[in-house]
N, C-alpha and C positions, 0 to 999 in steps of 0.2 A: 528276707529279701534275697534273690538270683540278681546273678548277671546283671540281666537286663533291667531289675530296677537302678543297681549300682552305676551302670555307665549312662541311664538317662540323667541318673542326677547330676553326672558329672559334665554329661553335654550341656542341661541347663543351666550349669555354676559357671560354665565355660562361656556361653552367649550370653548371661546375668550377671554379671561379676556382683552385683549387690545379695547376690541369692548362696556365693561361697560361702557364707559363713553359717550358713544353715545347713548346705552340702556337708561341711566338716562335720558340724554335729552330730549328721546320720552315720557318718562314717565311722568316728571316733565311738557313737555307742555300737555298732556291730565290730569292731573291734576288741572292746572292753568288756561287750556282754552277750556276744552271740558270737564265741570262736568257731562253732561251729560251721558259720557261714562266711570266714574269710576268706576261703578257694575262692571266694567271687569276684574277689579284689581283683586276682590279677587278670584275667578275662577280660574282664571290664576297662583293665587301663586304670586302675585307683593308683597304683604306686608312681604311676608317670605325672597323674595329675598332681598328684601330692608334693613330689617334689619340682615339679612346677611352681607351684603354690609357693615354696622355700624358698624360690629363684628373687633376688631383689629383682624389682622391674622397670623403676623411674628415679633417678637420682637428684631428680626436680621436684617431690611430690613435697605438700606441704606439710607440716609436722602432725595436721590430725591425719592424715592419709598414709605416712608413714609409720602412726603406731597402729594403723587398722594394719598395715601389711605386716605390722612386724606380730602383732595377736596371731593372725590367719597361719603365718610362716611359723609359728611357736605348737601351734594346734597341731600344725601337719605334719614337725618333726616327731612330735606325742603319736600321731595316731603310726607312723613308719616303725616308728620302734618298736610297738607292743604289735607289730604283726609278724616278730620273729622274721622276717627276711630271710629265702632262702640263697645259698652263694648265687644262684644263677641269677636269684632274683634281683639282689646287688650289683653282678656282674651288667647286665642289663643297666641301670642305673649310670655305672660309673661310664660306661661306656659309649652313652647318650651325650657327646658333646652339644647340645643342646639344653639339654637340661641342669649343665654345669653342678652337679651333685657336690662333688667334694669341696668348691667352691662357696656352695649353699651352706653345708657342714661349718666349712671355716667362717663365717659369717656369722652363724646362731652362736660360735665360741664366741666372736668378738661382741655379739652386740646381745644375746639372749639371755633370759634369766638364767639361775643355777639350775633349774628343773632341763631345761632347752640345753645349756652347755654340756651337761649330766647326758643327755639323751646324744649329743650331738657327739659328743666320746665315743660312747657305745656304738654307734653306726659307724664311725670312723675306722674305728677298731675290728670291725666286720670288713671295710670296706678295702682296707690295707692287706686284709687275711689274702684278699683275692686278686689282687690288685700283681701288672707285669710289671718286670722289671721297671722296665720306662715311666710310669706312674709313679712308681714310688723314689726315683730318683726328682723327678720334677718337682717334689713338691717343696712348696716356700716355704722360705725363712719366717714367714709373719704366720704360719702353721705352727712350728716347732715355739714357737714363743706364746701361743694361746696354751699347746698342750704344755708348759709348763707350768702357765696359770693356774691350770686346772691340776695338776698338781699340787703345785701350793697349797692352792685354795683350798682344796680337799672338800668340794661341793657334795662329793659321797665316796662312801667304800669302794664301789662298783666303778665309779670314773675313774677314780683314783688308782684302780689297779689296771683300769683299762687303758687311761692315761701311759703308765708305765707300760703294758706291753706295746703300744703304738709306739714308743722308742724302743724297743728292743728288735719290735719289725722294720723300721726305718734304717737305724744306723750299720748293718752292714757295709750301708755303702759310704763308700771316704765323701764324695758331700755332701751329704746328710749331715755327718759326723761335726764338720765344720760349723754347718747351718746347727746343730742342736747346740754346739758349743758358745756358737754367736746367741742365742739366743738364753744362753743363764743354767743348763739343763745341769751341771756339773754339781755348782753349787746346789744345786734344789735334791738332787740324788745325793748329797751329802747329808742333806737336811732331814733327810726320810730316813736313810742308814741312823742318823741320832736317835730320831723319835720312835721309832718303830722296833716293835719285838718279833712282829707277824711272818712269819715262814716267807712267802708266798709273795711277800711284798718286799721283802729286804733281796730272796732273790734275785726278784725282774730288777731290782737298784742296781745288783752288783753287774750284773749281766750288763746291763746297759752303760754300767761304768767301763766294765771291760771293752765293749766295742770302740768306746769313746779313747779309751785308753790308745786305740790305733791311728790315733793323729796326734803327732804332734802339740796339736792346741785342747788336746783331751786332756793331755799329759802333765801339761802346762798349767792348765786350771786345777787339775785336783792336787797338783806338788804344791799350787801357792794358797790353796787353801787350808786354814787353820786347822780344822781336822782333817782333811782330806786321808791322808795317811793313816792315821790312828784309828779311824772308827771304819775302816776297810780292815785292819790289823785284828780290830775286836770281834766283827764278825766272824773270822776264821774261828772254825771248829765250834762256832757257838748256834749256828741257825741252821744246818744241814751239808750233805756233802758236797751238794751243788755248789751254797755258797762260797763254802771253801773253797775248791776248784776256781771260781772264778774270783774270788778273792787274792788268792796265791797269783793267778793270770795277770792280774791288774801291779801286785805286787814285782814279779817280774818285768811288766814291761818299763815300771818307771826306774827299776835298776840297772836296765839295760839301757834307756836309752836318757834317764834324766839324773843317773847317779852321781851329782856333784858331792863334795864335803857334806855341803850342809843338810840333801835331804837322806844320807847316809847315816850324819848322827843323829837325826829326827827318827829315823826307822830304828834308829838303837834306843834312842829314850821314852818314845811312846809304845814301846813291848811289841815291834813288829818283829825284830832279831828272836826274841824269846819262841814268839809265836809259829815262826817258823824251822825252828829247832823243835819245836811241839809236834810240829806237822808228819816230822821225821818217825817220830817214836810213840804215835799212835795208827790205828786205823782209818786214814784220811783217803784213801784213794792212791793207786798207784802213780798217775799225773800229776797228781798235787805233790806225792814226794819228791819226783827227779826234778819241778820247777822247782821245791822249794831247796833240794840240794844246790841247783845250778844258781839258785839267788846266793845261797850262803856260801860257795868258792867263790863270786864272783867279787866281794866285798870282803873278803876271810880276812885280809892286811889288816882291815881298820876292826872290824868285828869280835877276832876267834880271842884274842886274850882280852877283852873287853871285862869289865866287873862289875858290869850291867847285866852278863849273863850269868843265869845261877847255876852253879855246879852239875844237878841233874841235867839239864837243859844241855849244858857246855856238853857234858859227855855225849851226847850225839852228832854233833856237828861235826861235819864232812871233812 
């Protein structure tokens, strides 16, 4: 099939609405089994239609008319993904106030199967890469609480990591921060540092722990939680240098700004003292030492004759 068959059928799907869900299935098999003829797609207008097709359209329809829309909109998120989207082609997309794309997205999170939510990650995650400033500042609180879900939920490998960079490309910014905070993200990035051995994914944890770390209510959340502390602690020098750098960062910033009594002798009892006297007296990065020197003057009073710290340890400390 060319062009011109692709955009008849989509003129037909457009004037038939009974005739869309036959549209998709042409689409979805030259997709699936004739990559070679997806340049047709965008010629033709497939990727507009398509996320048209995504768009809710009657919040009055009755419940069989609602799961015909929600199939069709489940189909067209399938057929978007497996067409590899180029940025431009995305950019295009998000940029279509009309066709409310990322809106669409948040939508297949809240109400789509795992396959759909799985898919609807992955585009998001595309669509954030590309996304100005102003975009990714806007986006809601009832976002940041679906991409947690999808965390949790761990619907797949690939969401799941995708999930985690879509917080790491948001929270830069301080409301963000707040929104991913309001929405559980702290605890669930704790929950991952437990479960998880995998490079790649403890990373994007710490990283996005660290940005969070930059509010206040970042700070807040991971001091009152149970591990919070500690399994930030274990990670150091055990997953990579990255981790550690941003480990130590995170480590710093609740010394610096949340260092009461109590979470001072917590970071003495669950081996963060230890671990950062560690940092000193291996190959960890030069960043990672002078944070982890400035944590250990910072706290030296309650710390340095501690006999919590073991002897080798003790002899590096600042």
């Amino acid at each position: 099939m060319d062009a011109s068959h692709v955009a008849k059928l989509i003129s037909q799907a457009n004037r038939f609405p009974e005739t869309k869900a036959n549209c998709l299935a042409t689409l979805r098999s030259i997709a699936f089994f004739e990559r070679n003829n997806k340049s047709c797609f965008d010629s033709a207008g497939a990727m507009q239609f398509l996320a048209a097709t995504m768009m809710k359209k009657n919040d009055n329809s009755s419940t069989e008319e609602e799961e015909e829309e929600q199939d069709l909109a489940e189909t067209a998120i399938e057929i978007l993904f497996h067409l590899d989207l180029s940025e431009n082609q995305i950019k295009k997309l998000i940029n279509n106030e009309s066709l409310r794309f990322l809106e669409s997205l948040l939508q297949a999170l809240k109400h789509g199967s795992c396959q759909s939510r799985a898919y609807a990650t992955l585009l998001l995650k595309s669509a954030f890469a590309v996304s100005n400033p102003i975009q990714l500042i806007s986006v809601k609180t009832e976002l940041f609480v679906e991409i947690v879900r999808v965390i949790r939920d761990r619907i797949s490998q690939q969401a799941h990591k995708a999930a985690l960079k879509i917080m790491v490309e948001l929270c830069p910014w301080g409301r963000n921060r707040i929104k991913a905070v309001e929405a559980g993200v702290v605890s669930v990035l704790v929950e991952v540092l437990l479960d998880s051995t995998e490079r790649r994914t403890c990373e994007l944890a710490l990283m996005a722990l660290d940005q969070l770390c930059g509010c206040a209510e970042g700070r807040a959340e991971l001091v009152n939680h149970g591990a919070g502390i500690a399994v930030v602690s274990k990670k150091i020098l055990r997953v990579s240098r990255a981790a550690s750098e941003r480990g130590v960062r995170v480590l710093a910033s609740i010394c610096r700004y949340c260092g009461s009594g109590r979470v001072v002798q917590e970071m003495l009892q669950v081996g963060a003292v230890n671990k950062l006297c560690l940092v000193l007296q291996v190959d960890s990065g030069l960043k990672s030492k002078e944070r982890a020197k400035e944590i250990l003057k910072l706290h030296s009073n309650v710390w340095k004759n501690s006999p919590c710290i073991p002897l080798p340890l003790l002899s590096s400390y600042p």
